[in-house]
PDB file of N, CA, C and O in Angstrom:
ATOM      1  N   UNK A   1      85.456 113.548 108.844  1.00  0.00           N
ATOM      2  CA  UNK A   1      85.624 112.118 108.774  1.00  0.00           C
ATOM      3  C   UNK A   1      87.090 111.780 109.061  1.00  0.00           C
ATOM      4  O   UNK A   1      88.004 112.460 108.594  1.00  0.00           O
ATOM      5  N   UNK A   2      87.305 110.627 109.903  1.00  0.00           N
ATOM      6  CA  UNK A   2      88.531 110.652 110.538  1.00  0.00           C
ATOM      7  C   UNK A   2      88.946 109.184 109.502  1.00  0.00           C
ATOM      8  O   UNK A   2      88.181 108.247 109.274  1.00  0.00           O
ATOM      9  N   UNK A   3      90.559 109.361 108.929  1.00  0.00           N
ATOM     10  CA  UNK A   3      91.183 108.525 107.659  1.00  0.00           C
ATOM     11  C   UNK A   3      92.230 108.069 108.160  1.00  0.00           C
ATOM     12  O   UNK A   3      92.886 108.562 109.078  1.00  0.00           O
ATOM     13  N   UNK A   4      92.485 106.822 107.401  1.00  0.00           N
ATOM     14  CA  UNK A   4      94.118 106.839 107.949  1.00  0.00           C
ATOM     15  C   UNK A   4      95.301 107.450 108.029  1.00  0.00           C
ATOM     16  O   UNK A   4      95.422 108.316 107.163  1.00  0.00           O
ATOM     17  N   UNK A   5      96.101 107.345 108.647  1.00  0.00           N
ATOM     18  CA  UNK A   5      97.287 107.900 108.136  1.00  0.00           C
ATOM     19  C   UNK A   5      98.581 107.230 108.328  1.00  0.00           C
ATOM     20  O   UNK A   5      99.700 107.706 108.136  1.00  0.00           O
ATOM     21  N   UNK A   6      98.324 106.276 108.658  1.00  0.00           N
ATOM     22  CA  UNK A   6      99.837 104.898 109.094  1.00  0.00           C
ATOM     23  C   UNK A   6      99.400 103.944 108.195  1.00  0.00           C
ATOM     24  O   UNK A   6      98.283 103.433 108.118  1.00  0.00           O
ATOM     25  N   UNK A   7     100.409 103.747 107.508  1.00  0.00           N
ATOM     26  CA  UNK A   7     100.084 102.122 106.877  1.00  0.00           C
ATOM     27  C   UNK A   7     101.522 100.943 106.267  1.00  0.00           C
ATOM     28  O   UNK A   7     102.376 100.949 105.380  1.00  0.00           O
ATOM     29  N   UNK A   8     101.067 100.027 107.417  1.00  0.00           N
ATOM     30  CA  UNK A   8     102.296  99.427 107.752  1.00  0.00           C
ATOM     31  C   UNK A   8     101.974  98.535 105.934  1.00  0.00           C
ATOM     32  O   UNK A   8     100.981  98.231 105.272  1.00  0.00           O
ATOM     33  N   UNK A   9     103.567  98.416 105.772  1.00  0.00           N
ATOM     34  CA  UNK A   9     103.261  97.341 104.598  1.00  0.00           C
ATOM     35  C   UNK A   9     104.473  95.995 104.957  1.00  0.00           C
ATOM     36  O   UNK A   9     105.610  96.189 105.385  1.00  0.00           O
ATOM     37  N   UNK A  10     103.827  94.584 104.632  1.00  0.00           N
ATOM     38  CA  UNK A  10     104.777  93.727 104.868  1.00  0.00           C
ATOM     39  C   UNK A  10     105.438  93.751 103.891  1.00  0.00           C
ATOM     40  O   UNK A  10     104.804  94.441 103.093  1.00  0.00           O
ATOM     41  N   UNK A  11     106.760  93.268 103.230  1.00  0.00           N
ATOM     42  CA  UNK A  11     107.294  92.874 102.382  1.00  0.00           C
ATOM     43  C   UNK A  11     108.794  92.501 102.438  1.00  0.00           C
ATOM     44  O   UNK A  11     109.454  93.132 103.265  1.00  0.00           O
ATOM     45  N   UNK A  12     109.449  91.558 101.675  1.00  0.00           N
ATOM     46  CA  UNK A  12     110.013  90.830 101.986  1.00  0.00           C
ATOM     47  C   UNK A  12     110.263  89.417 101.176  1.00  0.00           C
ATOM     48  O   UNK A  12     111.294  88.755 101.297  1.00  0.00           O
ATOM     49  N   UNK A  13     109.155  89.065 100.332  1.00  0.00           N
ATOM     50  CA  UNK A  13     108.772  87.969  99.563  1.00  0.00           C
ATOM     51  C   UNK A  13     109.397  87.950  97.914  1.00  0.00           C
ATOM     52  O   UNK A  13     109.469  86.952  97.197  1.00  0.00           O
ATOM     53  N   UNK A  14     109.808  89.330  97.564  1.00  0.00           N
ATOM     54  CA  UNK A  14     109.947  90.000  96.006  1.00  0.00           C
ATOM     55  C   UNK A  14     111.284  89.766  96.098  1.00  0.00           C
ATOM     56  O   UNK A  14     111.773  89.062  96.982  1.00  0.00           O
ATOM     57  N   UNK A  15     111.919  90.317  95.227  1.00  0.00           N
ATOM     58  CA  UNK A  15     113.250  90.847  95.097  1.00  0.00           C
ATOM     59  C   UNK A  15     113.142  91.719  95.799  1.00  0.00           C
ATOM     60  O   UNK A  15     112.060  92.150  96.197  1.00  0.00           O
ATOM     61  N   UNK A  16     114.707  92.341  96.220  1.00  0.00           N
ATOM     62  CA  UNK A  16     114.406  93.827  96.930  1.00  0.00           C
ATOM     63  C   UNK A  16     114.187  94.819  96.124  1.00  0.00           C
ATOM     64  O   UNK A  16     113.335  95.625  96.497  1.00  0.00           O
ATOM     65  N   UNK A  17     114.825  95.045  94.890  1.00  0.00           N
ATOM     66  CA  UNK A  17     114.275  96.306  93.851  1.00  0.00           C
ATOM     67  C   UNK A  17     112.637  96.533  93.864  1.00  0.00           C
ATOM     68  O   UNK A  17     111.880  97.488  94.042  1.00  0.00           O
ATOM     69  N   UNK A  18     112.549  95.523  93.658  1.00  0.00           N
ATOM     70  CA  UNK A  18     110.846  95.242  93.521  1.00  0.00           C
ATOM     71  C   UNK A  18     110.177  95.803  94.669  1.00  0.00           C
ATOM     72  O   UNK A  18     109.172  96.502  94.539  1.00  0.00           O
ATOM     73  N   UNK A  19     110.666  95.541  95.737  1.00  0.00           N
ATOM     74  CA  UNK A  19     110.205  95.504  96.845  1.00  0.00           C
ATOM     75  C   UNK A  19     110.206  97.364  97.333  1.00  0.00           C
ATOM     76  O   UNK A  19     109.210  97.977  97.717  1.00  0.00           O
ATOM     77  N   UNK A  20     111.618  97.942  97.168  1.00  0.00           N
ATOM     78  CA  UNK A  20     111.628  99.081  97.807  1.00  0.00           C
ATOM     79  C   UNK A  20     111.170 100.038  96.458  1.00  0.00           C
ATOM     80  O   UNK A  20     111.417 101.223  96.683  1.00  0.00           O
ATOM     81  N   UNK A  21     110.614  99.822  95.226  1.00  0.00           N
ATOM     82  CA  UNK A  21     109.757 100.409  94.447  1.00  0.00           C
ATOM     83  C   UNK A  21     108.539 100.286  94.567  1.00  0.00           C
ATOM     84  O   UNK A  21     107.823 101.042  93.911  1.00  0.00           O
ATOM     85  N   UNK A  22     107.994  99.378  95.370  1.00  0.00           N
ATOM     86  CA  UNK A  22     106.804  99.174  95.849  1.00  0.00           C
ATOM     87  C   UNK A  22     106.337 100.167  96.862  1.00  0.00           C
ATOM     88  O   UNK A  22     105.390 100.951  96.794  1.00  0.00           O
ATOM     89  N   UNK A  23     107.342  99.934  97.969  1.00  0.00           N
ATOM     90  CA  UNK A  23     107.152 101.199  98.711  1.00  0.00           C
ATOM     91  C   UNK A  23     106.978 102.258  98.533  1.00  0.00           C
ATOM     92  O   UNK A  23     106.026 102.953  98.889  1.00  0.00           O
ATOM     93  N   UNK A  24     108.368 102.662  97.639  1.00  0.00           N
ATOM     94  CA  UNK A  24     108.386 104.079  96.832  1.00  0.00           C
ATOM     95  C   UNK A  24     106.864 104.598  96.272  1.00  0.00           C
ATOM     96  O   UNK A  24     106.341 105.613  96.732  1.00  0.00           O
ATOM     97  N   UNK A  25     106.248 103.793  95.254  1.00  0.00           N
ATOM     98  CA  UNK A  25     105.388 103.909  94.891  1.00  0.00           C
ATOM     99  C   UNK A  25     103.993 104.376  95.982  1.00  0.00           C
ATOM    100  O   UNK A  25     103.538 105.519  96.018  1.00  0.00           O
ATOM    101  N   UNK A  26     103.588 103.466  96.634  1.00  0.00           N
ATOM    102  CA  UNK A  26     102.632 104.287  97.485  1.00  0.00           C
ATOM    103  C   UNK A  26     103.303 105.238  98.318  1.00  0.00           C
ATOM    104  O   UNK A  26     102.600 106.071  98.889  1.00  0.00           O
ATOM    105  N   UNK A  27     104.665 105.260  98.502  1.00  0.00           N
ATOM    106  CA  UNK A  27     104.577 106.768  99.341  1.00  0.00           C
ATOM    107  C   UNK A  27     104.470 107.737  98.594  1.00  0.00           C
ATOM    108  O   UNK A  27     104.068 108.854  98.920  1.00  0.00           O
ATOM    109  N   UNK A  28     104.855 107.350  97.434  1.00  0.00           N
ATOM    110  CA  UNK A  28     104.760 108.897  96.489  1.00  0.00           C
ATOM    111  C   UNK A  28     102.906 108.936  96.329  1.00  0.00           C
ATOM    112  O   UNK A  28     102.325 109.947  96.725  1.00  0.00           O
ATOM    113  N   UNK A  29     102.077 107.740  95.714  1.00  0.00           N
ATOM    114  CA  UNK A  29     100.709 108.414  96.065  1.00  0.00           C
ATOM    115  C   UNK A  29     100.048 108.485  97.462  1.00  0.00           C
ATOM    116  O   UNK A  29      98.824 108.514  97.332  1.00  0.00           O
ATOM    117  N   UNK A  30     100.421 108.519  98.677  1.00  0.00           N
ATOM    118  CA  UNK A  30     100.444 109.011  99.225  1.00  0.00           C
ATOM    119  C   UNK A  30     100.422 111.008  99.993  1.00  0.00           C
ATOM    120  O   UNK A  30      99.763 111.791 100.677  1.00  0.00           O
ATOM    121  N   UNK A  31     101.418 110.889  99.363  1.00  0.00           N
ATOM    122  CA  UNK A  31     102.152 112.107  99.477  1.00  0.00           C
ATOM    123  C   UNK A  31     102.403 112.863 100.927  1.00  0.00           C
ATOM    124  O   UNK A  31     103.207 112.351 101.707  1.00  0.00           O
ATOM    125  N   UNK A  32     101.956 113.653 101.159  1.00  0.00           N
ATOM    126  CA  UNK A  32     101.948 114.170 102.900  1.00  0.00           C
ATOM    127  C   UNK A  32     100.297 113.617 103.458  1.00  0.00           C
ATOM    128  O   UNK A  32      99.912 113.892 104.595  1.00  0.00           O
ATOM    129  N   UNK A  33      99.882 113.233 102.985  1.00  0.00           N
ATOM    130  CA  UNK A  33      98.716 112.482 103.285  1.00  0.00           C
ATOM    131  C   UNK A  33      98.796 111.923 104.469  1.00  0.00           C
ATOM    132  O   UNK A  33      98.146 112.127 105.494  1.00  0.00           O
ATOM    133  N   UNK A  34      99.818 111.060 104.186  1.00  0.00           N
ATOM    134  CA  UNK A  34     100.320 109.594 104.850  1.00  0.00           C
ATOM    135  C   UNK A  34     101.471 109.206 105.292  1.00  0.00           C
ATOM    136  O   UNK A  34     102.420 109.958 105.074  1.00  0.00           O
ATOM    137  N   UNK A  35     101.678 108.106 105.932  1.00  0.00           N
ATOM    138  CA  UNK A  35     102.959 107.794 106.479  1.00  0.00           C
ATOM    139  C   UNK A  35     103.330 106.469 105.926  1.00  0.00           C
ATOM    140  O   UNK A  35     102.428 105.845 105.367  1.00  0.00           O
ATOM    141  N   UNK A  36     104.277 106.043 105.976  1.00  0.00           N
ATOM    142  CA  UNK A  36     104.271 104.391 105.249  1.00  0.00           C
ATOM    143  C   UNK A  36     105.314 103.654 106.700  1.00  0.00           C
ATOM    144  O   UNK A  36     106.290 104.235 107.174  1.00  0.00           O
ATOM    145  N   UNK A  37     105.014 102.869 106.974  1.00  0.00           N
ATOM    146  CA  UNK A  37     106.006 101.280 108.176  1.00  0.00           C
ATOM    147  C   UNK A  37     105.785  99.986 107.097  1.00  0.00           C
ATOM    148  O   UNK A  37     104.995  99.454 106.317  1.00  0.00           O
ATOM    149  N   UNK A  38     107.132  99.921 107.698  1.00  0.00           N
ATOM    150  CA  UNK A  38     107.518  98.476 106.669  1.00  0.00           C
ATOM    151  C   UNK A  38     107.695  97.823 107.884  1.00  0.00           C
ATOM    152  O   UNK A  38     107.962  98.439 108.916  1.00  0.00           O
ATOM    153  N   UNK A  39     107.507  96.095 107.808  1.00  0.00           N
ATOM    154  CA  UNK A  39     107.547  95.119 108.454  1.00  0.00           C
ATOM    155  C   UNK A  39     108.572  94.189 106.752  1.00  0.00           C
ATOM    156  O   UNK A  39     108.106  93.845 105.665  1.00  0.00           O
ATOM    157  N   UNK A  40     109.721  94.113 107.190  1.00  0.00           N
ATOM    158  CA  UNK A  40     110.527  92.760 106.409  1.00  0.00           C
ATOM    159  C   UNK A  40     110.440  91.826 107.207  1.00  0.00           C
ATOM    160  O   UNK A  40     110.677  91.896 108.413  1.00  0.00           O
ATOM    161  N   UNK A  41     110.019  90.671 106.469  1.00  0.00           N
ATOM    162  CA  UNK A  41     109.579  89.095 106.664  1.00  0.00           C
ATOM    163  C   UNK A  41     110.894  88.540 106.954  1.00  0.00           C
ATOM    164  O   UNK A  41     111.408  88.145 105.906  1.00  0.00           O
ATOM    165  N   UNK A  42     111.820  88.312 108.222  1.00  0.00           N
ATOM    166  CA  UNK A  42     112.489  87.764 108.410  1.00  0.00           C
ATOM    167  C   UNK A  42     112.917  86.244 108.074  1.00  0.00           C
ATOM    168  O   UNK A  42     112.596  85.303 108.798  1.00  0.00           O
ATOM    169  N   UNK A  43     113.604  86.125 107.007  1.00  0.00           N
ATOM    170  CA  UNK A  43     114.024  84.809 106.527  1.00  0.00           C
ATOM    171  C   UNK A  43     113.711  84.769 105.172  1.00  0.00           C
ATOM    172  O   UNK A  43     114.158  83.932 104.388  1.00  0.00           O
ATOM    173  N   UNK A  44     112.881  85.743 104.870  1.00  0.00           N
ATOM    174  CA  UNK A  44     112.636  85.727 103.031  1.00  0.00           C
ATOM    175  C   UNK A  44     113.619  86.219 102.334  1.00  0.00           C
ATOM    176  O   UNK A  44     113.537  86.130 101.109  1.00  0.00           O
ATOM    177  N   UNK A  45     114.726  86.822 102.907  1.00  0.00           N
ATOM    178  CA  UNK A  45     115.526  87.703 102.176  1.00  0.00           C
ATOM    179  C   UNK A  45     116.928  86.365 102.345  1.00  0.00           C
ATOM    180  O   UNK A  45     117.619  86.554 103.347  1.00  0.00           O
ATOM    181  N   UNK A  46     117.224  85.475 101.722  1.00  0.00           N
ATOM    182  CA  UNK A  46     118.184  84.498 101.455  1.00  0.00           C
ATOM    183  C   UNK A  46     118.986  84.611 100.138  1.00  0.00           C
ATOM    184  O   UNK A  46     118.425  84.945  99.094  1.00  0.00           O
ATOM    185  N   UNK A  47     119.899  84.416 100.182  1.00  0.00           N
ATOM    186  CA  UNK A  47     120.490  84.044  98.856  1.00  0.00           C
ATOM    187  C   UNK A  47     120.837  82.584  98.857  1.00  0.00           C
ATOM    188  O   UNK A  47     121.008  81.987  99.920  1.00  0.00           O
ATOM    189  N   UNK A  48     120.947  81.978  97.657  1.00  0.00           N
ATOM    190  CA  UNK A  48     121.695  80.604  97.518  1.00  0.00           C
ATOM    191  C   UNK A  48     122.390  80.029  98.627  1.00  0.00           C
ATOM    192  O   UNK A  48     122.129  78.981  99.217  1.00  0.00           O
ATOM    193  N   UNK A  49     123.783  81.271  98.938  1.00  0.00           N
ATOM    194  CA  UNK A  49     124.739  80.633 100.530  1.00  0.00           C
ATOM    195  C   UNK A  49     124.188  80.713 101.242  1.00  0.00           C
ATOM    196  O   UNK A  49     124.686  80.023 102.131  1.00  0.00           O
ATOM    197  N   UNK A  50     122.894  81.374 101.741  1.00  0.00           N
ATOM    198  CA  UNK A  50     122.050  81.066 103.161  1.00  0.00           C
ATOM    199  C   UNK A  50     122.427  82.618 103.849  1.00  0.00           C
ATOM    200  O   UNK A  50     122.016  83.098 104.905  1.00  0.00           O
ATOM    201  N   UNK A  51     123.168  83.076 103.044  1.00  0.00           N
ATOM    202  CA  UNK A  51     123.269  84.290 104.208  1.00  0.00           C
ATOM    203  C   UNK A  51     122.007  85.675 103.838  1.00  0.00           C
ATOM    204  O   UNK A  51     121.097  85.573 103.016  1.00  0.00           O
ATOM    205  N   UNK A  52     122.203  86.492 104.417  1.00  0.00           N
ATOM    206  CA  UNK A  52     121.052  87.649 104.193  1.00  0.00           C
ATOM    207  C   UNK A  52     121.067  88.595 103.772  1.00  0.00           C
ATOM    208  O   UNK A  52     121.716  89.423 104.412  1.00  0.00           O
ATOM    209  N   UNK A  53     120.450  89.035 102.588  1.00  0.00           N
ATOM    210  CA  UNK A  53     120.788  90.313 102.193  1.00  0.00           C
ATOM    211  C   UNK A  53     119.778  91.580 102.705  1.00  0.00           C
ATOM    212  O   UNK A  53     118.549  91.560 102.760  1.00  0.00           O
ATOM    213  N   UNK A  54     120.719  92.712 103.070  1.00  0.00           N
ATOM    214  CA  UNK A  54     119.976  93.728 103.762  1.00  0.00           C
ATOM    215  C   UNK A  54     119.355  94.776 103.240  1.00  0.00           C
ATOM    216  O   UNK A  54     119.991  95.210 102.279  1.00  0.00           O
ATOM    217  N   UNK A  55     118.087  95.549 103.532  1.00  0.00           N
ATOM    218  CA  UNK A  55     117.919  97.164 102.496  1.00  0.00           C
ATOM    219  C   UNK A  55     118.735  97.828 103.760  1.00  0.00           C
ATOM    220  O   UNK A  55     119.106  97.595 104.910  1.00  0.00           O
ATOM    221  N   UNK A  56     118.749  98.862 102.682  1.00  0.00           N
ATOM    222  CA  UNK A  56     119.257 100.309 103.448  1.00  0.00           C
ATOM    223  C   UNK A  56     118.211 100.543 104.566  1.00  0.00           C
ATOM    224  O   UNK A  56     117.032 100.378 104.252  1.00  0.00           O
ATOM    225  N   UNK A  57     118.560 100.975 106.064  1.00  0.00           N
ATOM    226  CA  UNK A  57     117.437 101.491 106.517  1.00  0.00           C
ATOM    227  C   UNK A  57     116.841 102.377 105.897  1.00  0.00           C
ATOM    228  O   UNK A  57     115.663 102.204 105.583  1.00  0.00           O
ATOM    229  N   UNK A  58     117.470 103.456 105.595  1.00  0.00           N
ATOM    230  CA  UNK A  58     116.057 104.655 104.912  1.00  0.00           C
ATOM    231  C   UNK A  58     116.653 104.862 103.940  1.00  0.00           C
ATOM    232  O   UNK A  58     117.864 104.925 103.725  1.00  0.00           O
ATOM    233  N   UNK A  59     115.260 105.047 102.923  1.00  0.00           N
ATOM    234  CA  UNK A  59     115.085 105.150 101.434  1.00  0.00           C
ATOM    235  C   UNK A  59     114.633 107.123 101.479  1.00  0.00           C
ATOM    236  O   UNK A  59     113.685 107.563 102.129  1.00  0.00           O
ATOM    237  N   UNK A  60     115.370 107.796 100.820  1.00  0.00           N
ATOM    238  CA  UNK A  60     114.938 108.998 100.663  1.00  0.00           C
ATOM    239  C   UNK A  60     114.124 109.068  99.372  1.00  0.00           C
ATOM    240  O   UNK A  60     114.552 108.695  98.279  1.00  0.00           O
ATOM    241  N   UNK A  61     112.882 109.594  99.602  1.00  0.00           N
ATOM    242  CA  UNK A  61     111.566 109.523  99.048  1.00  0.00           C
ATOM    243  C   UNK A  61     111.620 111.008  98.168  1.00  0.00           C
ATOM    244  O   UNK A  61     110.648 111.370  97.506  1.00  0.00           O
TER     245      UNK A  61
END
Protein backbone atom coordinates (compact mmCIF):
# COMPACT_ATOMS: atom_id res chain seq x y z
CA UNK A 1 0.00 0.00 0.00
CA UNK A 2 1.48 3.16 -1.22
CA UNK A 3 1.41 6.26 1.98
CA UNK A 4 2.47 9.48 2.19
CA UNK A 5 5.49 10.80 2.74
CA UNK A 6 5.54 14.80 2.12
CA UNK A 7 3.43 16.85 4.13
CA UNK A 8 3.42 20.39 3.54
CA UNK A 9 2.10 22.32 6.67
CA UNK A 10 0.85 26.04 6.46
CA UNK A 11 1.60 28.12 9.34
CA UNK A 12 2.13 31.41 10.15
CA UNK A 13 -1.15 32.52 12.05
CA UNK A 14 0.33 31.47 15.91
CA UNK A 15 3.09 32.95 17.54
CA UNK A 16 6.26 31.64 16.21
CA UNK A 17 7.19 29.45 19.36
CA UNK A 18 3.94 27.95 18.90
CA UNK A 19 4.33 27.61 15.54
CA UNK A 20 7.92 25.97 15.15
CA UNK A 21 6.77 23.45 18.14
CA UNK A 22 4.10 22.54 16.07
CA UNK A 23 6.27 21.51 13.50
CA UNK A 24 8.69 20.01 15.79
CA UNK A 25 6.02 17.99 17.05
CA UNK A 26 4.81 16.11 13.98
CA UNK A 27 8.23 15.70 12.75
CA UNK A 28 9.19 13.99 15.72
CA UNK A 29 5.86 11.64 15.26
CA UNK A 30 6.71 11.29 12.17
CA UNK A 31 10.04 10.13 12.50
CA UNK A 32 11.95 8.75 9.26
CA UNK A 33 8.58 7.91 8.10
CA UNK A 34 8.14 11.25 6.69
CA UNK A 35 9.18 14.48 5.52
CA UNK A 36 7.63 17.78 6.75
CA UNK A 37 7.41 21.50 4.03
CA UNK A 38 6.34 24.46 5.61
CA UNK A 39 4.50 27.13 3.63
CA UNK A 40 4.68 30.69 6.08
CA UNK A 41 1.62 32.82 5.37
CA UNK A 42 3.19 35.88 4.17
CA UNK A 43 1.96 38.94 6.12
CA UNK A 44 0.86 37.04 9.30
CA UNK A 45 4.08 37.40 10.88
CA UNK A 46 3.73 41.49 11.90
CA UNK A 47 4.57 43.12 14.88
CA UNK A 48 2.89 46.37 16.19
CA UNK A 49 5.71 48.62 13.89
CA UNK A 50 4.59 46.74 10.79
CA UNK A 51 7.82 45.23 10.26
CA UNK A 52 8.44 41.26 10.05
CA UNK A 53 9.61 38.93 12.14
CA UNK A 54 11.60 35.98 10.69
CA UNK A 55 12.13 31.95 11.74
CA UNK A 56 15.37 30.57 11.32
CA UNK A 57 15.46 28.75 8.03
CA UNK A 58 16.24 25.34 9.54
CA UNK A 59 15.16 24.03 12.77
CA UNK A 60 17.45 21.00 13.77
CA UNK A 61 15.04 18.24 14.68
Amino acid sequence: MKRHRIFKLKIGTRAVGDDVAHVVAIKKALGGRGEVRVNIRRGARRTRSGSRRVLPTRTAV
